[in-house]
C-alpha positions as CSV (number, residue, x, y, z in Angstrom):
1,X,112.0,16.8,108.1
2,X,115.4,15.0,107.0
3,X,114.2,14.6,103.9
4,X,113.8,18.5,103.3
5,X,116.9,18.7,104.8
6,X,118.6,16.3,102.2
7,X,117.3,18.3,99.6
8,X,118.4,21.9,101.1
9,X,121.8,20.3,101.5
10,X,121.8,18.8,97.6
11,X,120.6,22.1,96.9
12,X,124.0,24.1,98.6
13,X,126.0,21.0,97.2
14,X,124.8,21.9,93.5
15,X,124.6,25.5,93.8
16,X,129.1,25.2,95.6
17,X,129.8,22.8,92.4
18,X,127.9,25.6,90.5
19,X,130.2,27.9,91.6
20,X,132.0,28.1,88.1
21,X,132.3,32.8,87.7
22,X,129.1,32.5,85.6
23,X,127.0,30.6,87.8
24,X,128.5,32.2,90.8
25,X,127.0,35.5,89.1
26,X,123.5,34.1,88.2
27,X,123.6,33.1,91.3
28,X,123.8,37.0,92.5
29,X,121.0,37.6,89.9
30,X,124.1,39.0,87.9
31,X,123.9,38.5,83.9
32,X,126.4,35.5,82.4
33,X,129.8,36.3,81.7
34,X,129.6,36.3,78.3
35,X,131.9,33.4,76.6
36,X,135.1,33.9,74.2
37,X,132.7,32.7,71.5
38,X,130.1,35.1,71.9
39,X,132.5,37.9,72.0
40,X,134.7,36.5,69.1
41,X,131.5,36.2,67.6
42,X,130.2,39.9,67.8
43,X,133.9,41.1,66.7
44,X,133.4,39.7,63.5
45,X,130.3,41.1,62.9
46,X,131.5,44.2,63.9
47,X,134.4,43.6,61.4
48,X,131.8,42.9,58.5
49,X,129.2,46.0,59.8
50,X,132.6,48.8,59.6
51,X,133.6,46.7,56.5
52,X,129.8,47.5,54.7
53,X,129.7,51.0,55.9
54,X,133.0,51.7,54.9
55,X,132.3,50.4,51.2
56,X,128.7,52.5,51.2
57,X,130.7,55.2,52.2
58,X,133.0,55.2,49.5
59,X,130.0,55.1,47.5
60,X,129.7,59.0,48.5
61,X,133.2,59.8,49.1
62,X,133.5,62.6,46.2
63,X,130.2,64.3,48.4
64,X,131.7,64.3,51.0
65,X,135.1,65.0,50.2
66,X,134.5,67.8,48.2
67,X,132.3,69.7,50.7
68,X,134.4,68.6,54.0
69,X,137.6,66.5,53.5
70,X,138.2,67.0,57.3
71,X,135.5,64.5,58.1
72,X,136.5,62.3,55.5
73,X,139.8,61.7,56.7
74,X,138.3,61.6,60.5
75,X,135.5,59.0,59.0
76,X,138.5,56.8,57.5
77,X,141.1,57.3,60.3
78,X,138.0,55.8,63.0
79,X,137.5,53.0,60.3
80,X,141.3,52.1,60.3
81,X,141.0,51.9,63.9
82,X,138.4,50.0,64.3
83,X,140.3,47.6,62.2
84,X,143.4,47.6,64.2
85,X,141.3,47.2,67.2
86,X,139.5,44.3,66.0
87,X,142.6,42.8,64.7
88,X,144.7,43.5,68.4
89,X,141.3,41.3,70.0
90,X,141.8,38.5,67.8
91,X,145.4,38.5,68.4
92,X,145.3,38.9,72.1
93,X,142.0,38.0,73.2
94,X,139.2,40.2,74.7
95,X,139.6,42.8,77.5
96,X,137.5,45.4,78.9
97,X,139.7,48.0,77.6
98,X,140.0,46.6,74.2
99,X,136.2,45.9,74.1
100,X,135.6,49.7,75.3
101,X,137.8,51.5,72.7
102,X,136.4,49.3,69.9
103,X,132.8,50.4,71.2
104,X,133.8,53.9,71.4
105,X,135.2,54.0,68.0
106,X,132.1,51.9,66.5
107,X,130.2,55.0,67.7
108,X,132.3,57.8,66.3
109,X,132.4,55.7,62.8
110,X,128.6,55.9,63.3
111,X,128.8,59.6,64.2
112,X,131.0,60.7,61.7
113,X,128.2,58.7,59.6
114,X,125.5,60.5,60.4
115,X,127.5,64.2,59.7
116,X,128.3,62.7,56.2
117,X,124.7,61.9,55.3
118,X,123.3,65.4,56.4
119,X,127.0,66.8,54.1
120,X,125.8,65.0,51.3
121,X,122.1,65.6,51.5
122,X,122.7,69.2,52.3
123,X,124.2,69.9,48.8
124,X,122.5,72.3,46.4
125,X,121.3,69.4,44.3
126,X,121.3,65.9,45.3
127,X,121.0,63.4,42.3
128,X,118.6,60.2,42.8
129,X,121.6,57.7,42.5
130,X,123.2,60.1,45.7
131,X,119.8,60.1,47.2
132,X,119.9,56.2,47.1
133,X,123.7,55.7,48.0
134,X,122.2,58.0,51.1
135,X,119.9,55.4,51.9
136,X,122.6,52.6,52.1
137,X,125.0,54.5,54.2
138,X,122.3,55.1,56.6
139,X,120.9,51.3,56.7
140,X,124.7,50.5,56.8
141,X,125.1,53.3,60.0
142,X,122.3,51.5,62.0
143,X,123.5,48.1,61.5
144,X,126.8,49.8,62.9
145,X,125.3,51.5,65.6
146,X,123.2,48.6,67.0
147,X,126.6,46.1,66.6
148,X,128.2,48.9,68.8
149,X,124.9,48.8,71.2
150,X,125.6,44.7,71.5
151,X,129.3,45.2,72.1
152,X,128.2,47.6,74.9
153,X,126.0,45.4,76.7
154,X,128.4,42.6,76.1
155,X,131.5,45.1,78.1
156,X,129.0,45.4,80.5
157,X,128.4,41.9,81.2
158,X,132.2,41.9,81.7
159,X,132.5,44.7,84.1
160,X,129.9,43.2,86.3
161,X,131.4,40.2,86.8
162,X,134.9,42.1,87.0
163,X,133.4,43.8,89.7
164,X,132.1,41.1,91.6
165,X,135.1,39.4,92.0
166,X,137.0,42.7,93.1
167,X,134.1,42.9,95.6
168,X,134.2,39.5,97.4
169,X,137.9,39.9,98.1
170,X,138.2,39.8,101.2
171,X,138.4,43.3,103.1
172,X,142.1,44.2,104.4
């Protein structure tokens, strides 16, 4: 018997040295906090994946522009943002806030994507190099979107552990 009991108390020993925020939250059968290089990570390929849109998109501009300049100038105001948001992370780290408006505006950028594609392709007559420029701001608008999906599940990694920490404060 003292020998299960030297295990169970190696056990809590490892498990109270484990006690680092991550571990803490695996513990709780919480997902990681996700690391600064992880996150710094996904920020620049969210920087490159606006960056290729943006450049495909220019691609159709005069489509676009000429049927709707309204979502042209909304399609290049959320890129602009997205590159000051980026640019405000790598200055001053990660947050939850920071991380949420950059995922929000990732998904208008893809939004305002989609709307340009059907603007485009709606036209009377749609040339085969416009047809194929299409095609590259749509692969360009997935690669978007799914960065945006990655950033959200990264935020909410965040939040959770956020919240676990609010929640094991002690009661007043």
């Amino acid at each position: 018997m003292s020998g299960s009991l030297t295990v169970i108390i190696q056990r809590i020993a490892s498990a109270l040295l484990a006690v680092g925020f991550a571990g803490f939250a695996a513990a709780q059968n919480q997902q990681p906090l996700p690391s600064r290089q992880e996150i710094d990570e996904l920020i620049s390929k969210a920087d490159q994946k606006i960056d290729a849109l943006s450049v495909a998109l220019m691609s159709v501009r005069k489509d676009i522009e000429s049927t709707t300049p309204d979502l042209w100038k909304n399609q290049m105001d959320n890129v602009s943002t997205a590159h000051q948001i980026i640019q405000t992370i790598r200055e001053k780290g990660p947050s939850v806030y920071r991380l949420v408006a950059l995922n929000t505006t990732m998904e208008d950028i893809s939004r305002a994507s989609l709307q340009s594609i059907i603007v485009a392709a709606g036209a009377k007559s749609v040339h085969r190099e416009t047809q194929q420029r299409l095609a590259t701001v749509t692969s360009t608008e997935l690669g978007c979107y799914d960065t945006s999906e990655l950033l959200g599940h990264v935020t909410l990694r965040l939040i959770q552990a956020e919240e676990h920490v609010i929640n094991s404060l002690p009661a007043n």
